[in-house]
C-alpha positions as CSV (number, residue, x, y, z in Angstrom):
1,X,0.3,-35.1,20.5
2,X,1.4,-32.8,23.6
3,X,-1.9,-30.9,23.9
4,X,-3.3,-33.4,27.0
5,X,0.2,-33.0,28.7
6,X,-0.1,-29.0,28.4
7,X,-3.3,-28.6,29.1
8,X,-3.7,-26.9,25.5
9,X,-7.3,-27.1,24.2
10,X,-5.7,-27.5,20.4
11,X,-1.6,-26.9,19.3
12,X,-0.8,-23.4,20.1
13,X,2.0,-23.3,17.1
14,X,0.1,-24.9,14.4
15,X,1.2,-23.7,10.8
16,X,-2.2,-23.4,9.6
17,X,-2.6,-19.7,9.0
18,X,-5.8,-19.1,11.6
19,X,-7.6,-15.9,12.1
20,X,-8.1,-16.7,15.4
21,X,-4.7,-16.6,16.2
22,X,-4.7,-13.3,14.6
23,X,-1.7,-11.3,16.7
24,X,-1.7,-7.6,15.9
25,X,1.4,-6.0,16.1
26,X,2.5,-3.2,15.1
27,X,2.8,-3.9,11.9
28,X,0.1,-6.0,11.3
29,X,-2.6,-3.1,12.6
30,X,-0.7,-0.9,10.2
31,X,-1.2,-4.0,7.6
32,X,-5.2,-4.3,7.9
33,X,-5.8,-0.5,8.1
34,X,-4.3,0.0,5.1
35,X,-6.2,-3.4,3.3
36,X,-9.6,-2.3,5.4
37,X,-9.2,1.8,3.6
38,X,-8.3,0.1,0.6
39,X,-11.0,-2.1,-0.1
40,X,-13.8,0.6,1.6
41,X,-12.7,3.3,-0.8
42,X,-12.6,0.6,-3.7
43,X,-9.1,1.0,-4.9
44,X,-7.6,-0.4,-8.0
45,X,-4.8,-2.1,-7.2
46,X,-3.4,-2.7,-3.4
47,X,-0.3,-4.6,-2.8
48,X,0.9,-6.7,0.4
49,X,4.1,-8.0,0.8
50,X,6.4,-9.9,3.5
51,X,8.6,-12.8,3.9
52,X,7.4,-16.3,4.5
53,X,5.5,-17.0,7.5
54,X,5.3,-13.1,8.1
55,X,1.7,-13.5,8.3
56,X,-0.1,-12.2,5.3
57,X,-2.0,-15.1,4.5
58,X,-3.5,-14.7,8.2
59,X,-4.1,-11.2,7.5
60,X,-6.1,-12.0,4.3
61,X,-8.0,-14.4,6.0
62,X,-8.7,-12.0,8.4
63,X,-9.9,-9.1,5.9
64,X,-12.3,-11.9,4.0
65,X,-13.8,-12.3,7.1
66,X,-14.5,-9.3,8.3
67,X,-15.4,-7.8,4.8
68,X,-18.5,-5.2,5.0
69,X,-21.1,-5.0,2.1
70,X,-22.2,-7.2,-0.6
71,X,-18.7,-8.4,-1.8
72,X,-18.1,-11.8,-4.3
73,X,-14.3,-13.0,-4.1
74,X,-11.8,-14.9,-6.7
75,X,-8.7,-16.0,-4.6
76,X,-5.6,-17.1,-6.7
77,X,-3.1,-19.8,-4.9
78,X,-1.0,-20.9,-8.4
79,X,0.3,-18.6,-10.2
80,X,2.9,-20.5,-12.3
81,X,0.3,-20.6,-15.3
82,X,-0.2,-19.7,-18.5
83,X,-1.9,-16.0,-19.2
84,X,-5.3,-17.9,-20.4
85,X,-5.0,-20.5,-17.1
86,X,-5.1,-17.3,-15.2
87,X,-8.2,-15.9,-16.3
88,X,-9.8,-19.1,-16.5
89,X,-8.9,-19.7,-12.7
90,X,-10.5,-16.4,-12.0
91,X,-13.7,-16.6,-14.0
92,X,-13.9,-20.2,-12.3
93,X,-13.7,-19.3,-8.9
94,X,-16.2,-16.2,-9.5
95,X,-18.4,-18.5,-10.6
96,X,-18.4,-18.7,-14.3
97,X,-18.4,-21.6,-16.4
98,X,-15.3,-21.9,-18.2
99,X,-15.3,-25.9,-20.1
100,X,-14.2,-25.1,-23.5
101,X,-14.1,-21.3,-23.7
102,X,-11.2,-19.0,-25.5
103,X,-9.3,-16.2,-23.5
104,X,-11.1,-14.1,-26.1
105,X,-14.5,-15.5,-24.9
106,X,-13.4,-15.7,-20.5
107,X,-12.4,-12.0,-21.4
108,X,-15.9,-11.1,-22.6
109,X,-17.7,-13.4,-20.1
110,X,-15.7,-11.5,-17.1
111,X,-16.2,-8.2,-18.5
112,X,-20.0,-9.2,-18.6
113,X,-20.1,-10.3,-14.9
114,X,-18.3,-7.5,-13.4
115,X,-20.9,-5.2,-15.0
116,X,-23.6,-7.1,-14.2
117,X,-21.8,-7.0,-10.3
118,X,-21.9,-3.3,-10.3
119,X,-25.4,-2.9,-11.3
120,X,-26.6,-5.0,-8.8
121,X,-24.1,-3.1,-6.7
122,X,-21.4,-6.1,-5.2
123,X,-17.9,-5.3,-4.9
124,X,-15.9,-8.1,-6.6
125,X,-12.5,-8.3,-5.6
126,X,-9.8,-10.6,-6.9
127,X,-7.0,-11.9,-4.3
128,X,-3.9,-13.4,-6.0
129,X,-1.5,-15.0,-3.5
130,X,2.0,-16.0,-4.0
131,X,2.2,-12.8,-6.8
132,X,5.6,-13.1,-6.9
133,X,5.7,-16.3,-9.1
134,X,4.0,-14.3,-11.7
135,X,6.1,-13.3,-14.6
136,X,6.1,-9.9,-16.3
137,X,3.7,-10.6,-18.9
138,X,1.2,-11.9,-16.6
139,X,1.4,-8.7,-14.3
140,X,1.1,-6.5,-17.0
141,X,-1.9,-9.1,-18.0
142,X,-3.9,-8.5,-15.2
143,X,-2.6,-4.6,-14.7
144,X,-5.2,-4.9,-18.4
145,X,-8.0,-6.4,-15.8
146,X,-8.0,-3.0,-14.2
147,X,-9.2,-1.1,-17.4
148,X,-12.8,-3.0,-16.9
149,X,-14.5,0.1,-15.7
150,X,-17.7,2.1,-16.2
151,X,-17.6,5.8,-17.0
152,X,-17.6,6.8,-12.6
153,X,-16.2,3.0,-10.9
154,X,-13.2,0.8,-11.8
155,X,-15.7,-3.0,-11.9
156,X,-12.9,-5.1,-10.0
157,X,-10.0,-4.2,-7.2
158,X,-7.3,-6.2,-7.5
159,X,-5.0,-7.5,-4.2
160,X,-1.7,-8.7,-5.4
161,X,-0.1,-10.3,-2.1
162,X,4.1,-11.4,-2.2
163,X,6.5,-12.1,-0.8
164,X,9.6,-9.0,-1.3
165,X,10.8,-10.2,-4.1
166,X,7.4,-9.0,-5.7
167,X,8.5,-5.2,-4.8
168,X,11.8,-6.2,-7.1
169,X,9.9,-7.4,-10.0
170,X,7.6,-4.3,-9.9
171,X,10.6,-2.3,-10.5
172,X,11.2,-3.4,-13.9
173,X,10.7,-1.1,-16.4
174,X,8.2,-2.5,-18.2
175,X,5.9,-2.9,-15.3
176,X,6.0,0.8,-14.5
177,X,2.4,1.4,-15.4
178,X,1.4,-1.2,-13.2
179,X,3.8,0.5,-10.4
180,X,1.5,3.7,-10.9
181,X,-1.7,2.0,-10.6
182,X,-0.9,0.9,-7.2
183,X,-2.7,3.2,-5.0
184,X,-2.0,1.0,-1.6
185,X,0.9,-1.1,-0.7
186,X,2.1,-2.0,2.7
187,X,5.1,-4.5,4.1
188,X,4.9,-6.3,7.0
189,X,8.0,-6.1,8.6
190,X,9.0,-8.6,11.5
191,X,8.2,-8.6,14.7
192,X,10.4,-7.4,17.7
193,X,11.7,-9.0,20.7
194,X,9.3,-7.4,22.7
195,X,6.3,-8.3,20.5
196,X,8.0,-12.3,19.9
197,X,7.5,-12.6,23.6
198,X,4.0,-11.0,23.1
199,X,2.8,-13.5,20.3
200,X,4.2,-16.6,22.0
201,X,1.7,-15.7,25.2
202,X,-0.9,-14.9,23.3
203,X,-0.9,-18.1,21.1
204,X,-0.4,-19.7,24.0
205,X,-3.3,-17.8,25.6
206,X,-5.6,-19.1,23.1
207,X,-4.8,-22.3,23.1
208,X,-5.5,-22.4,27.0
209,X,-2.4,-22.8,28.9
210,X,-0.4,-19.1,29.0
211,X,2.2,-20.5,31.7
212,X,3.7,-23.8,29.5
213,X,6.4,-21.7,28.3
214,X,8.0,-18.9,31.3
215,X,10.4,-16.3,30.2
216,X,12.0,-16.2,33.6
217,X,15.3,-14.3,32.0
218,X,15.9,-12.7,28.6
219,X,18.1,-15.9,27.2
220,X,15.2,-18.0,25.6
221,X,13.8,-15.4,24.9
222,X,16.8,-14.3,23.2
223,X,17.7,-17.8,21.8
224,X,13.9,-17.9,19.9
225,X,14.4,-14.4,18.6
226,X,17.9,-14.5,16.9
227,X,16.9,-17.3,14.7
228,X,13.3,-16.7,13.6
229,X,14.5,-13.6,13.2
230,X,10.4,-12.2,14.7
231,X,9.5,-14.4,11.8
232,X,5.8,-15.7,13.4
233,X,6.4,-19.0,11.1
234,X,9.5,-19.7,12.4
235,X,8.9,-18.7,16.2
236,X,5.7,-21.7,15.5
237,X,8.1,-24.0,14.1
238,X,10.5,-23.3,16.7
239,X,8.3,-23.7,19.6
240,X,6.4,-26.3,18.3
241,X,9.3,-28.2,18.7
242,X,10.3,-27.2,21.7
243,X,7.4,-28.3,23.3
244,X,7.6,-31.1,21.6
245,X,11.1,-32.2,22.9
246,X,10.2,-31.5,26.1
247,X,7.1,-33.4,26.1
248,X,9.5,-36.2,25.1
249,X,11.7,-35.6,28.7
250,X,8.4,-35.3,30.7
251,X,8.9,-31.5,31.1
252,X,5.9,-29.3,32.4
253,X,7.7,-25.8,31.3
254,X,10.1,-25.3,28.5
255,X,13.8,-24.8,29.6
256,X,16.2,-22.4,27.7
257,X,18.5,-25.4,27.2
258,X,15.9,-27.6,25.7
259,X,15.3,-24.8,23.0
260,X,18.4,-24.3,22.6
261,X,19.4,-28.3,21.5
262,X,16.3,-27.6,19.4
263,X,17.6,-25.2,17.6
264,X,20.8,-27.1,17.0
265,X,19.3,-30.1,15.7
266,X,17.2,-27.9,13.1
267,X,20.0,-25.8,12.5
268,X,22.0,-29.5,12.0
269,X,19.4,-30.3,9.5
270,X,19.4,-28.0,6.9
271,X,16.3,-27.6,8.0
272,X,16.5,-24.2,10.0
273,X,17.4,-21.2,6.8
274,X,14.0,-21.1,5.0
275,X,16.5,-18.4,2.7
276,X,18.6,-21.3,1.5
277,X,17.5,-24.7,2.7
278,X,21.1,-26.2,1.6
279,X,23.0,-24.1,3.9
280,X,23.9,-24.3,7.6
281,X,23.0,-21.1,9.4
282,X,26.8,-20.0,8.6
283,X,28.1,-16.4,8.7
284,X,28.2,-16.4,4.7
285,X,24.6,-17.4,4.9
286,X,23.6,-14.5,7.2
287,X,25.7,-11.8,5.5
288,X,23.9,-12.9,2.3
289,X,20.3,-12.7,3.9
290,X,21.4,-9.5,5.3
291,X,22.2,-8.0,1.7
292,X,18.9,-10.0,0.3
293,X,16.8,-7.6,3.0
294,X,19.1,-4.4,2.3
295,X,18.1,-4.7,-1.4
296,X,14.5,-5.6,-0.7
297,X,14.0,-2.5,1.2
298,X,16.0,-0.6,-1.2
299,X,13.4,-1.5,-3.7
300,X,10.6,-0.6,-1.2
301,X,12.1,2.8,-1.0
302,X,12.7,3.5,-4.7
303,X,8.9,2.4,-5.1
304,X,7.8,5.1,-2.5
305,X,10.5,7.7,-3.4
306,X,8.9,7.5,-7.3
307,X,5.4,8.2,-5.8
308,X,6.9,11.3,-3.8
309,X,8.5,12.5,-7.2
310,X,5.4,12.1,-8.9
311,X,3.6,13.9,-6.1
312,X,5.8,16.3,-6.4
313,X,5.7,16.8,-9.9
314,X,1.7,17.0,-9.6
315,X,2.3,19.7,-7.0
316,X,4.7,21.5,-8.8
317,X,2.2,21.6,-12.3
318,X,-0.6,22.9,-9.8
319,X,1.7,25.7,-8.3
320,X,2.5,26.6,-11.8
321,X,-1.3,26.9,-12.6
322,X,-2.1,28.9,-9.9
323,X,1.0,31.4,-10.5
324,X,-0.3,31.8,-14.2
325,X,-3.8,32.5,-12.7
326,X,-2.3,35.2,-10.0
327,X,-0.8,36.8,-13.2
328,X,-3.5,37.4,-15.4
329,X,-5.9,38.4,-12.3
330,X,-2.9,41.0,-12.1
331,X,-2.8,42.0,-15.3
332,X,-6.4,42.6,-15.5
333,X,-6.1,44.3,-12.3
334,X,-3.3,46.4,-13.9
335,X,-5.6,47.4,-16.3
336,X,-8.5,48.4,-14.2
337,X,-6.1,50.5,-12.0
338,X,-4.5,52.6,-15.7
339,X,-8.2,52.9,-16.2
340,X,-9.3,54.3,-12.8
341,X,-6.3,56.7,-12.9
342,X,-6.9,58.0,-16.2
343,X,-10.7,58.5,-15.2
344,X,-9.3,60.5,-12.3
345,X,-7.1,62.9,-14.4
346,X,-9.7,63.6,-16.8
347,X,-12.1,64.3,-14.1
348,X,-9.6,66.9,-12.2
349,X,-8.7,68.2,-15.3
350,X,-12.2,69.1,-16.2
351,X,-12.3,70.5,-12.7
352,X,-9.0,72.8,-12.8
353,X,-10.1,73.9,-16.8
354,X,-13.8,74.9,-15.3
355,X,-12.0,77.1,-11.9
356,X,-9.7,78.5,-14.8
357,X,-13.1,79.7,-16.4
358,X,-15.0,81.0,-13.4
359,X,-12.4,83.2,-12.3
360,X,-11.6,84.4,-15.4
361,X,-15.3,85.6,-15.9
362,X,-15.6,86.8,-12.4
363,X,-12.6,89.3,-12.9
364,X,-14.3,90.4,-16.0
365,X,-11.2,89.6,-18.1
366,X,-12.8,87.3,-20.5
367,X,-12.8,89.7,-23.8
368,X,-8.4,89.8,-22.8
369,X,-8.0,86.6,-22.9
370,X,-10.2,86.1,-26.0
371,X,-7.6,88.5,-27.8
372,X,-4.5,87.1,-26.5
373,X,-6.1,83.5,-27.7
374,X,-6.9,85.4,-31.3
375,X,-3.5,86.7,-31.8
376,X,-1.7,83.2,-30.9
377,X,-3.7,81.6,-33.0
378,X,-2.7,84.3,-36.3
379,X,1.0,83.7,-34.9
């Protein structure tokens, strides 16, 4: 609608996840390292979480496209289904014919093109989106998925992508083999001020007209960043309608006070707290987000403090292995040295009895010591 007045070539804030909008921040270089190792080194199970509008579906898109090497993809969007739904959705979208089939039969029928995917040598991955929606028996459902394997290759890697309260489901006891199967996990954390006022240029870069919105002082700046939070999503919809509004007034360059009566009027709405869309931005409301992201990072942690315990514990059993082996190379040692030693005395003691000998026969007294040997002996 604004585009023409802007001079934008398309809507710099669209909400269509677009790779070519594809802003790498800190944590989103960190986010496709990790996915691009992943998937290169054909890991199991990799896992990718963040809040809404953090960006992972852009990531994702991003890693399809840039994907090296034969590679055939199932991408799961609805995951409040049934456990035989969920297989048939996969077997579907690799491909297969699923009208009238069993989970029994889409089991066999996966298990058959996987391997005949790994002889022709092509990587198939599965993507499920939105994981968190999944309940406990489906995780552990397709945590079974991962024991199609040949005797040297797991047949399929896995992506389970989430928001955080994925990382708090995970943590259930009964998902803790699952836990240990994941091999990758990253979480994108949001951006700062510094790289807010990076993305909004460079979205606004791509779309062709960098200068529509000048941070002349910190305070729009400011205003944008406490309530998306560094949320990309929310710094879109925000601007979006910032632009919008000032469209409307026949403004060139957005003002700090026009995003500012934006922000009010979404805020006014309900519209605003994607955390609780009944709410009004109150100081409850933020405490309780703040508690929300204390937890979720909580969980985070426990999930990477368990690996470090298992590490250690996998350290620990290999320092005890070694210690055993530098014992019994010791005690063979041990007994190498008792041997060497005795060797030693018997050899000076064949020395000191043949001296004994030679001087005894070189001082003629050989027929005296004879005698004194007799009469000992008759003692």
């Amino acid at each position: 609608m604004y585009e023409e007045f802007y001079s934008f070539k398309h809507k710099p804030f669209d909400l269509t996840p677009n790779p070519d909008y594809l802003f790498t921040s800190s944590t989103h270089k960190k986010a496709i390292t990790y996915l691009d190792y992943g998937i290169k080194e054909k890991i199991g199970f990799i896992l990718l979480t963040g809040e809404i509008g953090a960006g992972k579906t852009t990531i994702i898109r991003n890693l399809i496209q840039h994907l090296s090497g034969p590679v055939t993809l199932s991408r799961i969007y609805n995951t409040k289904v049934s456990s035989e739904q969920l297989i048939s959705m996969i077997n579907e979208d690799f491909g297969l014919e699923v009208e009238n089939k069993n989970k029994t039969k889409l089991l066999s029928e996966l298990n058959d093109f996987l391997i005949e995917q790994y002889s022709r040598k092509i990587q198939p991955i599965l993507i499920i989106d939105e994981a968190q929606n999944l309940s406990p028996d489906l995780l552990e459902e397709i945590r079974l998925l991962s024991n199609l394997e040949t005797d040297k290759s797991k047949l399929l890697q896995i992506l389970l992508v989430g928001q955080p309260e994925l990382i708090k489901i995970l943590m259930l006891p009964e998902l803790s083999q699952l836990r240990q199967r994941i091999n990758i996990k990253y979480h994108i954390t949001p951006l700062s001020l510094k790289e807010s006022e990076q993305y909004i240029k460079h979205r606004l870069t791509i779309a062709g007209n960098p200068d529509a919105i000048q941070f002349e002082d910190d305070k729009m700046l400011i205003s944008i960043y406490e309530f998306s939070r560094g949320i990309p999503r929310l710094i879109n919809i925000l601007c979006d309608f910032a632009l919008l509004a000032a469209f409307v007034e026949g403004e060139k360059t957005l003002t700090v006070s026009t995003v500012r009566e934006v922000i009010k009027d979404l805020d006014a709405r309900g519209y605003w707290n994607e955390e609780s869309q009944n709410t009004t931005g109150t100081a409850d409301t933020a405490r309780s987000v703040d508690l929300l992201k204390s937890m979720e990072n909580m969980a985070f942690r426990l999930i990477q403090l368990e690996e470090k315990m298992n590490s250690c514990v996998h350290d620990i059993s290999s320092l005890s292995q070694r210690i055993i082996s530098f014992e019994e190379q010791a005690e063979q040692q041990e007994t190498k040295d008792e041997r060497h030693l005795s060797g030693i005395l018997e050899r000076l003691e064949e020395k000191l009895v043949s001296r004994v000998l030679l001087r005894v026969m070189e001082d003629n007294k050989l027929p005296e010591l004879l005698e004194r040997l007799d009469k000992l002996e008759h003692e």
